[in-house]
C-alpha positions in Angstrom: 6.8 -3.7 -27.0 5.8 -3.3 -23.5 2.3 -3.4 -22.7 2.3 -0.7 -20.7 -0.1 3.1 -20.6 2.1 6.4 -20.5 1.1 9.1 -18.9 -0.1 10.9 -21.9 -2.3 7.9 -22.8 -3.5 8.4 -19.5 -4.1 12.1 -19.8 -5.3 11.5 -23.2 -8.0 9.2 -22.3 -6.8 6.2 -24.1 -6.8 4.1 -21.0 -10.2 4.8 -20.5 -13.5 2.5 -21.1 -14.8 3.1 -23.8 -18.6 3.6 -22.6 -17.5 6.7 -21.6 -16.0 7.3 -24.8 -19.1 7.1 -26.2 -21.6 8.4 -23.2 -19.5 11.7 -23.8 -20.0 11.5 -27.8 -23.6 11.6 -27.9 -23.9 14.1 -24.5 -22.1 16.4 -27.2 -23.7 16.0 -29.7 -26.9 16.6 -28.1 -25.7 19.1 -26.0 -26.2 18.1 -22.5 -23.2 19.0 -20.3 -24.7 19.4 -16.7 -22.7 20.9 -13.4 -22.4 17.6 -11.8 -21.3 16.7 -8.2 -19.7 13.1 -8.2 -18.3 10.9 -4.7 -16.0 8.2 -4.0 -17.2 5.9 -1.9 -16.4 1.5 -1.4 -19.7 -0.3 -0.4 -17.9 -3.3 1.4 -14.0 -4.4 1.8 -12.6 -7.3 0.9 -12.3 -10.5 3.0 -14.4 -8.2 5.9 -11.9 -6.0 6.5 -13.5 -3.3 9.0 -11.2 -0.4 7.4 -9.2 0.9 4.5 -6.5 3.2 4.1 -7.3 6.1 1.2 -4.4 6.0 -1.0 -3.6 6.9 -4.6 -4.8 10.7 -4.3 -1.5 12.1 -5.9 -1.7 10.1 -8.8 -5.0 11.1 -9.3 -4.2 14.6 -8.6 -1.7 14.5 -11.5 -4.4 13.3 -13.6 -7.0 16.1 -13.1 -4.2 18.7 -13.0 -5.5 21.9 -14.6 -8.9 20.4 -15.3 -11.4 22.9 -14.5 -13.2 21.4 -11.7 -13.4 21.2 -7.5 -12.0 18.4 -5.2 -12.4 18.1 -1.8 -11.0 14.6 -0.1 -9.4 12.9 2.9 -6.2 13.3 3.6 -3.9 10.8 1.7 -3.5 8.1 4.3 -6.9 8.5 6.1 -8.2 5.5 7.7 -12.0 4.9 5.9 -15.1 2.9 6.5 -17.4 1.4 4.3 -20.2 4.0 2.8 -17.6 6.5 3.6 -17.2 9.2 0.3 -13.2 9.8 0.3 -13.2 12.1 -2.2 -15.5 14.7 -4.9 -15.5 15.9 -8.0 -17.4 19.2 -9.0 -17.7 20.9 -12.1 -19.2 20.3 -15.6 -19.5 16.1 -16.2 -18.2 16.1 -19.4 -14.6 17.5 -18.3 -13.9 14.7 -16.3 -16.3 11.8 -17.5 -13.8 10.2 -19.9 -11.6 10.0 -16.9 -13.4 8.0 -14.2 -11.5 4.7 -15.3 -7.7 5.6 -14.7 -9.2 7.9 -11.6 -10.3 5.1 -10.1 -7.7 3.0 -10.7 -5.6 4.9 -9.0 -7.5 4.7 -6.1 -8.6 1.3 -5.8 -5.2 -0.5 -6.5 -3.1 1.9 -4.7 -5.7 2.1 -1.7 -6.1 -2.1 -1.6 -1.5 -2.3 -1.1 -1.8 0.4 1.6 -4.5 -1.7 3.5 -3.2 -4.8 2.9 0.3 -3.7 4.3 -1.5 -1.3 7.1 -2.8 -4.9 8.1 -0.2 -6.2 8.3 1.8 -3.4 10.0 -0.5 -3.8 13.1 0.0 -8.0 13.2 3.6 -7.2 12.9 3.6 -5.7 16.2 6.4 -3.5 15.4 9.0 -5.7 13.7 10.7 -4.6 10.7 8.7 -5.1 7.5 10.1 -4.7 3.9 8.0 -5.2 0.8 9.8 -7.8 -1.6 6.4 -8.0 -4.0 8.2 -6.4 -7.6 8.0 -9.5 -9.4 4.9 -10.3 -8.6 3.6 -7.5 -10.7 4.2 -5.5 -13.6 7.1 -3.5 -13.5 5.8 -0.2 -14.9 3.9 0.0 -11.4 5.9 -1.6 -8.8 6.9 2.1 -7.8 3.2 2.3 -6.7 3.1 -0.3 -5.1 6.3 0.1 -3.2 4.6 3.8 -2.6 2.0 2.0 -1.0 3.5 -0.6 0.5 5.4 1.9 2.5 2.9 4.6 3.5 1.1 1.7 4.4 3.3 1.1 7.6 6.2 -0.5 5.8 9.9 0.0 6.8 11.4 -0.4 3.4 11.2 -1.6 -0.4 13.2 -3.7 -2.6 13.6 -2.0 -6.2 15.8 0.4 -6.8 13.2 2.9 -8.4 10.9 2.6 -5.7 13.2 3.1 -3.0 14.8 6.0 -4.7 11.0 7.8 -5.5 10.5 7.3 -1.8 14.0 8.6 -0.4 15.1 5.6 1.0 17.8 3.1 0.2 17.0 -0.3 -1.5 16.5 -2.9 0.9 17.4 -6.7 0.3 19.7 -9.5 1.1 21.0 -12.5 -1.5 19.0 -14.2 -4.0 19.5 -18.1 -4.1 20.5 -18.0 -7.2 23.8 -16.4 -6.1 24.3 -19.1 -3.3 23.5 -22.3 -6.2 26.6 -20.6 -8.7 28.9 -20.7 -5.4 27.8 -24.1 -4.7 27.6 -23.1 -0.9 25.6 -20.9 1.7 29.2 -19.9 3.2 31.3 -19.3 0.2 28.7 -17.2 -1.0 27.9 -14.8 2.4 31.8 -14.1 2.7 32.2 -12.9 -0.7 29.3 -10.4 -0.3 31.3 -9.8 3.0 34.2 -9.0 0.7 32.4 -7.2 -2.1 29.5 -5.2 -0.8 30.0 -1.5 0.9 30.1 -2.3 4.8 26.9 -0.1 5.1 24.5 -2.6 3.7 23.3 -5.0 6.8 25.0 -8.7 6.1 21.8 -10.8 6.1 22.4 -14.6 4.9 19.9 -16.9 3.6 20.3 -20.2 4.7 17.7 -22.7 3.5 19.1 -23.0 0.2 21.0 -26.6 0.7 21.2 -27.8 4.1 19.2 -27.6 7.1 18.9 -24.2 8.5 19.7 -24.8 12.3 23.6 -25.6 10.4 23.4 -23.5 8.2 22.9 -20.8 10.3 25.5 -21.7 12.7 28.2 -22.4 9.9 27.4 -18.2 8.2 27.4 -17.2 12.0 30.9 -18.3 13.0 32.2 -17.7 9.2 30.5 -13.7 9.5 31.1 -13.4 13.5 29.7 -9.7 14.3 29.3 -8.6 10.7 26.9 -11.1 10.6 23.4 -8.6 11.2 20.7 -11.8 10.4 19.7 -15.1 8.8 16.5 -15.4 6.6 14.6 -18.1 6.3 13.1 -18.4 2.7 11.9 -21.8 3.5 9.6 -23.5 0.5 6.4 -24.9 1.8 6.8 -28.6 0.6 10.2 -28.3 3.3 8.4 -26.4 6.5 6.9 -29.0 8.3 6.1 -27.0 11.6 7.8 -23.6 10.8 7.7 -22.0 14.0 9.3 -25.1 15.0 12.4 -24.4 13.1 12.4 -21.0 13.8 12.9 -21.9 17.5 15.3 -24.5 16.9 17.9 -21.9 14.8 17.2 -19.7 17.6 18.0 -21.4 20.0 21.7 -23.1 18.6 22.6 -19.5 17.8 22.0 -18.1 21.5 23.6 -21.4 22.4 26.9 -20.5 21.1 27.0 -16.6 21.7 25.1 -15.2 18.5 22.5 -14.1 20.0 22.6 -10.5 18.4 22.2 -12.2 15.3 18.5 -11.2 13.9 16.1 -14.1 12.4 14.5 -12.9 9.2 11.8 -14.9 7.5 9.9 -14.2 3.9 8.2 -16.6 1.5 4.3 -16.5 1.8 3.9 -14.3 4.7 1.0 -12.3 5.6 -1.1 -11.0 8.2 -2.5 -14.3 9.5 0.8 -15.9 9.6 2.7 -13.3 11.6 0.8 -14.0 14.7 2.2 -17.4 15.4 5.4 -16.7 14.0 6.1 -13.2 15.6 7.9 -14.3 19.2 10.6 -15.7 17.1 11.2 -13.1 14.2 12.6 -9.8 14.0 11.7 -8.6 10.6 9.6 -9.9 7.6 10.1 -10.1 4.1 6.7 -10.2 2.3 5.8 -10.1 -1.5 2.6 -11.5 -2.9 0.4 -10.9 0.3 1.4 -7.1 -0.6 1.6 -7.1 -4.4 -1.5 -9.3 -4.6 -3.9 -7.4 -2.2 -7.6 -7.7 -3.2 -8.3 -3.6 -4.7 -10.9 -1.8 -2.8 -13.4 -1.5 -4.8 -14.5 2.1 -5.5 -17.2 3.3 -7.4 -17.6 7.3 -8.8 -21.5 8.5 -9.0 -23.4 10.9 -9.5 -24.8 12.7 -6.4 -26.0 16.3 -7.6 -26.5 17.7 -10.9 -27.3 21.4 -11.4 -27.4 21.8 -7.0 -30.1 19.2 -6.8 -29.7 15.5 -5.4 -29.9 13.3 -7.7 -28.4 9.6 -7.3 -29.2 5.8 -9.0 -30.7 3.7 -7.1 -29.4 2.3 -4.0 -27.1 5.7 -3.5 -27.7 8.1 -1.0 -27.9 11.4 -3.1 -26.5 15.2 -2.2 -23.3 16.4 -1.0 -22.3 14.8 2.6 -19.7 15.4 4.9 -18.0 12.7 7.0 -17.1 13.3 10.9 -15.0 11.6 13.1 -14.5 11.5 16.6 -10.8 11.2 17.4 -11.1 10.9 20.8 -14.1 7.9 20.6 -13.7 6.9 17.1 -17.4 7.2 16.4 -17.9 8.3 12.8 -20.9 9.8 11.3 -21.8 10.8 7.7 -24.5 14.1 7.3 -25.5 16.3 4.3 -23.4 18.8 3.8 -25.9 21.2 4.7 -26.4 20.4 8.1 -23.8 21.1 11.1 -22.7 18.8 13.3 -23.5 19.8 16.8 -21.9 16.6 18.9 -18.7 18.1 20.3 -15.1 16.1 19.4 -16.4 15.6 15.9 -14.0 17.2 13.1 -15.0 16.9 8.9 -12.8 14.8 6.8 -13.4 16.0 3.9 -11.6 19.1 2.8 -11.0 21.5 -0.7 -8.1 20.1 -2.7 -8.5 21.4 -5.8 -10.5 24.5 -7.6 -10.3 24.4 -10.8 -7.9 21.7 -11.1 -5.5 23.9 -9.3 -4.5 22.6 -5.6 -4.6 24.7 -2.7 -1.7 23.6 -0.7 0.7 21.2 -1.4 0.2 17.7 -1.4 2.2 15.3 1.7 5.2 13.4 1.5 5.7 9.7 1.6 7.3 9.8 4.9 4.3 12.3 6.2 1.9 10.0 4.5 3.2 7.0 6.3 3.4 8.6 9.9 -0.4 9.8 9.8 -1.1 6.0 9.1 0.9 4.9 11.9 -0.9 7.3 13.9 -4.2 6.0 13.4 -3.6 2.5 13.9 -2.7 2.5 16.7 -6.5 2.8 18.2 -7.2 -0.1 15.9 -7.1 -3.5 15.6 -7.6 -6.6 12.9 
């Protein structure tokens, strides 16, 4: 069997903890079900991140389809700070309580890929990036996380599913394993030349035997213009100074005329490498850093019950509204009850959902994925 939750466990509430299980048990059977007010909020990112990008909302819209209860929320894709509420839930606790676990799971793995890769989006400093992370993770979600990956700033994914839930074509080049049963980087490069449909890019990987300066000049005069790149999957125990390498393939391929040949590198790449190794590379493969990323870590409480604050300790209680600035970038959170006066400042949070019914439809991928471009661009690591 696979050990996976379908969506009707989900619904069902069998993926849920079961303190809640039981929580709800005895609030019915006493029969306490109070109209509750609940937010979404992280405390603190990971690693000090200053941001995070809000993702996972659809999914969790799917969840509470039909439920009776109100949402209001950030846009999908909304960059976030700390103490920040991203999302609420209103309406009687015990029609959502045994649903907090999936909700925020959702949130906080979908929202940690689509920081991670916004991150590294901005230290890519517009070179291509493609998410290779699928077998780093369990297959029944590597469509999320190629979702995220890619509203996260990413160009492209690798899996076939993912690629086609996002309306994209798959995006890859050749596995080593190919090159090893040819018994040579060439032989191997030219019959993908011969096989595969001239639309998908010829990109040949050339660290799998020999030294990759030769290597990439033997696939470059063997491909001649239908050659679009070389990657560079180089392990660590063989890097020595990457960049170093890097410069050197560069350089013997400009030497001899292939300079329209691209450089494409993967194999433990992330945010922190890509800013020594960006003047030579013109795209990035990157996997674990992506499929890996540390979750934001979301919490649901309690913030009203029956229209009056109430909140554990350590919460700030009642319903609040977050402002931003787009013009300064200032943020500011207030009660809900009081209006902000400062001119610029526009509320983030807006009604999704009454009654577990949206009120407009939700955003694409590709809409998703622009709004997050937008933002960064006024940020920075």
């Amino acid at each position: 069997m696979f050990y996976i939750a379908t969506p009707d466990d989900i619904k069902n509430h069998r993926s849920t903890d079961v303190y809640f299980r039981r929580a709800s048990k005895v609030l019915r059977a006493k029969g306490i079900d109070k109209h509750v007010r609940t937010e979404f909020v992280v405390k603190r990112f990971p690693n000090n991140y200053p941001w995070g990008v809000f993702a996972g909302l659809e999914e969790v819209m799917e969840l509470l389809d039909g439920q009776p209860v109100n949402i209001a929320a950030m846009n999908e894709g909304t960059i976030f700070r700390a103490n920040e509420p991203v999302m609420t839930i209103e309406g009687k606790y015990l029609d959502f309580a045994e649903l907090e676990t999936p909700i925020l799971g959702f949130m906080c793995h979908a929202s940690g890929v689509a920081t991670k890769a916004a991150r590294c989006r901005l230290a890519a400093d517009g070179r291509q990036l493609i998410h290779f992370g699928a077998r780093r993770v369990h297959p029944a979600i590597a469509p999320m996380v190629d979702r995220s990956s890619y509203i996260g700033g990413f160009d492209g994914v690798a899996t076939l599913l993912g690629a086609e839930l996002l309306g994209l074509e798959p995006s890859g080049t050749i596995p080593h394993a190919m090159i090893l049963l040819f018994g040579d980087t060439v032989e191997a490069i030219k019959a993908f030349n011969e096989v595969i449909e001239p639309a998908v890019k010829r990109v040949a990987l050339i660290d799998t035997y020999n030294d990759e300066k030769f290597e990439a000049i033997r696939v470059a005069e063997a491909l001649g213009k239908d050659l679009y790149a070389v990657r560079l999957d180089t392990p660590g125990s063989r890097r020595g100074n990457f960049l170093a390498i890097l410069k050197e393939v560069r350089w013997e391929l400009d030497l001899r005329g292939f300079s329209y040949v691209k450089l494409f590198v993967s194999g433990g790449i992330d945010e922190n490498t890509m800013k020594e190794l960006n003047g030579s590379v013109d795209a990035y493969g990157i996997g674990t850093a992506i499929s890996g990323a540390p979750v934001l870590d979301f919490a649901m409480d309690i913030i009203e019950i029956e229209g009056t604050p109430a909140a554990k300790r350590g919460k700030l209680s009642g319903a609040k509204q977050v402002y931003a600035n787009e013009r300064t970038g200032e943020r500011e959170i207030l009660p809900a009850t009081k209006k902000m006066v400062h001119r610029g400042f526009v509320p983030l949070l807006e009604p999704l959902a009454k009654n577990g019914k949206l009120l407009h439809p939700l955003p694409t991928a590709a809409k998703i994925r622009s709004f997050v471009l937008s933002q960064l661009k006024d940020l920075s690591l």
